[in-house]
C-alpha positions, -999 to 999 in steps of 0.1 A, spaced: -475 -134 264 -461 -170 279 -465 -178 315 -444 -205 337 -465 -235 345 -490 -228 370 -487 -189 362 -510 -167 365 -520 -132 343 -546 -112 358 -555 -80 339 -583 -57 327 -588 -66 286 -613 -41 268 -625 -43 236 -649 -22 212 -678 -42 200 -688 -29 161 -727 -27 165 -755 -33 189 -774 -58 197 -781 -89 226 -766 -118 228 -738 -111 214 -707 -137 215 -670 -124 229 -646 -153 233 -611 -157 246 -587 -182 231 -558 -197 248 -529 -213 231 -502 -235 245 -468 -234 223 -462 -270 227 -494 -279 208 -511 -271 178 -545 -253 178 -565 -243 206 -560 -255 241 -585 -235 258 -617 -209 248 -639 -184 272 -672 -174 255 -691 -146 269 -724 -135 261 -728 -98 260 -759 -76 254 -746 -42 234 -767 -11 238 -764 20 211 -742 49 223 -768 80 235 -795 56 240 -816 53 276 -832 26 285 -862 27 312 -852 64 316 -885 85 324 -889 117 301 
């Protein structure tokens, strides 16, 4: 995807993380074509519960 100087791209992104488990990092990395590597990153930490499993639920 490219976008025009002072562009904009809002939209939802999912993604599947592959275990469980808190604290765990998802990051975001922007590029720019006229330069090499990474021009900008997004980290967010995420806390991944097990499919089927309640927490604080009352039996």
């Amino acid at each position: 995807m490219s976008l025009e100087p002072n562009g904009k791209w809002e939209e939802i992104v999912g993604f599947t993380p592959n275990r469980a488990g808190d604290n765990q990092k998802v990051e975001f990395l922007r590029y720019r074509l006229d330069q090499h590597g990474i021009y900008q990153r997004l980290h967010l930490w995420v806390d991944v519960i097990e499919e089927g499993i309640s927490y604080g639920a009352q039996k």
